[in-house]
C-alpha positions in Angstrom: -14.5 -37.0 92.2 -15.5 -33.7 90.7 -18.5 -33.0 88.9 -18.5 -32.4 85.5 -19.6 -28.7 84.3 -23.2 -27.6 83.8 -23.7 -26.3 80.4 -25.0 -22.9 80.3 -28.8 -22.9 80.2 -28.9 -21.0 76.8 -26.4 -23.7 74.9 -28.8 -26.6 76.6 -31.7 -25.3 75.2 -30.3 -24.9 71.8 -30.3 -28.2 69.7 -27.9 -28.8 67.1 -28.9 -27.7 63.7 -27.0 -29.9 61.4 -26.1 -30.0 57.9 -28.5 -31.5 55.3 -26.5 -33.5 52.8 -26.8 -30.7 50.4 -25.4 -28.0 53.0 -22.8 -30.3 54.1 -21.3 -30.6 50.6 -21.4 -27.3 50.0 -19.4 -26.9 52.9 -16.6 -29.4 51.8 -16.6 -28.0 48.7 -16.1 -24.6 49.9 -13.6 -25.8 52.8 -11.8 -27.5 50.2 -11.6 -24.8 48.1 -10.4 -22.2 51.5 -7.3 -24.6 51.8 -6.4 -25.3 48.5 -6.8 -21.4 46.8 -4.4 -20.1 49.1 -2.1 -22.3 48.5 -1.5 -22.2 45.4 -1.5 -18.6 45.1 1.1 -18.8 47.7 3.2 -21.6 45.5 2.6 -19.4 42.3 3.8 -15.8 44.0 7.0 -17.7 46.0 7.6 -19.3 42.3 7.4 -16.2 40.8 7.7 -13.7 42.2 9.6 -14.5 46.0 6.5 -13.1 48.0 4.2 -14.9 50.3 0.4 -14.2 50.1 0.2 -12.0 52.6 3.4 -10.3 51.7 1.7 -9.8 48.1 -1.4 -8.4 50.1 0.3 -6.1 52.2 2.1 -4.4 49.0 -1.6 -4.5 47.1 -2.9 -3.0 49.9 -0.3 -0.3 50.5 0.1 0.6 47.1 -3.9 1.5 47.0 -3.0 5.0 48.9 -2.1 7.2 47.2 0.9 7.9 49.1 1.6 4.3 49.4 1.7 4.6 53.1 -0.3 3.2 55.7 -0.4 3.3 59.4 0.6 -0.2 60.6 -2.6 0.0 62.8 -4.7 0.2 59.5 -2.7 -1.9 57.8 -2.8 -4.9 60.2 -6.9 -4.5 60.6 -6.8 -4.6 56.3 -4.0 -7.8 56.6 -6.5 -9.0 60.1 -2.8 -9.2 61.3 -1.8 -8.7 65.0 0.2 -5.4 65.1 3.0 -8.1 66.1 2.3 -10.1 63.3 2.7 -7.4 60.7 5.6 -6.0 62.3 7.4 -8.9 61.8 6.2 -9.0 58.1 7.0 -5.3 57.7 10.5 -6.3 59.4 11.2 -8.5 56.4 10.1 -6.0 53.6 11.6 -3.4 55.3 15.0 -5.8 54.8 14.4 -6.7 51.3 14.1 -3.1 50.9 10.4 -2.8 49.5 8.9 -0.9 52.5 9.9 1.2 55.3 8.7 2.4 58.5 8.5 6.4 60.1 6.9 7.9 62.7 3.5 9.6 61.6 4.1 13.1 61.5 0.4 13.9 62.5 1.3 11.8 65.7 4.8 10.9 66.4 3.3 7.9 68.6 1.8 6.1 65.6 4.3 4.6 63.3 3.4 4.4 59.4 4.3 1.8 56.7 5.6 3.1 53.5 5.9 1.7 50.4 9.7 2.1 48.4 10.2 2.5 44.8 11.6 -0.5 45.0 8.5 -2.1 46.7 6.3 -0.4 44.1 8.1 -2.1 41.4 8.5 -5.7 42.7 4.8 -5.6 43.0 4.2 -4.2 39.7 6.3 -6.8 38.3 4.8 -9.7 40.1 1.2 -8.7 39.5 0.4 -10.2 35.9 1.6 -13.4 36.5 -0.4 -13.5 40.0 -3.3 -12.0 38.3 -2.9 -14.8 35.5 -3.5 -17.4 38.0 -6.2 -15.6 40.0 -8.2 -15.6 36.4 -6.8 -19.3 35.4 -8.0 -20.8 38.6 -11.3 -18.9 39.5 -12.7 -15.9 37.5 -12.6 -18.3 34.2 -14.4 -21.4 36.3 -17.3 -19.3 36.6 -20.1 -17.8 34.7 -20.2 -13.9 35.3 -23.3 -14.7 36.9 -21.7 -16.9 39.5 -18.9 -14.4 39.9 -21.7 -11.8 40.6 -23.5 -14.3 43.0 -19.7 -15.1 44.7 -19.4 -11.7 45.3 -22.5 -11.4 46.7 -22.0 -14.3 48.8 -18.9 -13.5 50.1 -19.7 -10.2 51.1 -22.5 -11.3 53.3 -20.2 -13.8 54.9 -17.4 -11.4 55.1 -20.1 -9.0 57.1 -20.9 -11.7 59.8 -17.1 -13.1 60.0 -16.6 -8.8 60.7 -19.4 -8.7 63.6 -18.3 -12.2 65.2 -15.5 -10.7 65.9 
């Protein structure tokens, strides 16, 4: 019968630091929240606007240049896409007609994401609703105080989630 593993010493020394009850509903209340905002962002832009979150984001994103253009390389670290991932997404824009891809002309090895007129304008179009229910179901819950200390928050988080990985 084998032997089960030996923890590493460093994990067996470690003891669990568990939630307090306060801690631990914060954390459902925040989990909660991780599943359920996305969501319905993603229900209001497919309703609305026939764009899935992350398609939304990767037009927002590209249309922030000024050129509208992106190297899929950047782009997928601002999506925290796999290049495969976001060459598939890019595959359906590209078919819908609101992006398109071309070789970097700096470096013909690199290949760079382009927004179209066309993807310019969808996004244009679809952004007052989506920004209607970005304020409807979070800026207006909270105090500009607690959108200050959200902020905050998430930028510390967003810091350690970048260094974990």
């Amino acid at each position: 019968m084998p032997t089960p593993a030996k923890r590493p010493a460093k994990a067996a020394s470690r003891a669990t630091r568990w939630l307090t009850d306060e801690e631990e509903a914060t954390w459902r209340a925040f989990s909660y929240m991780m599943i359920k905002l996305p969501w319905a962002l993603e229900r209001q832009l497919l309703r609305d606007a026939e764009l899935s979150l992350i398609e939304y984001y990767t037009l927002a994103r590209l249309s922030e240049d000024p050129e509208h253009t992106l190297r899929m390389s950047i782009l997928a670290e601002l999506t925290d896409s796999s290049l495969s991932r976001l060459s598939h997404l890019i595959k359906r824009l590209e078919a819908r007609g609101l992006v398109r891809r071309e070789p970097d002309p700096n470096d013909g090895r690199l290949t760079n994401a382009i927004m179209t007129k066309a993807g310019y304008a969808k996004l244009v179009a679809s952004a007052p609703a989506h920004v209607e229910t970005v304020r409807a179901l979070l800026i207006d819950a909270l105090s500009p105080a607690e959108l200050r200390q959200l902020r905050e928050a998430a930028l510390r988080v967003g810091e350690r989630l970048e260094s974990a990985t």
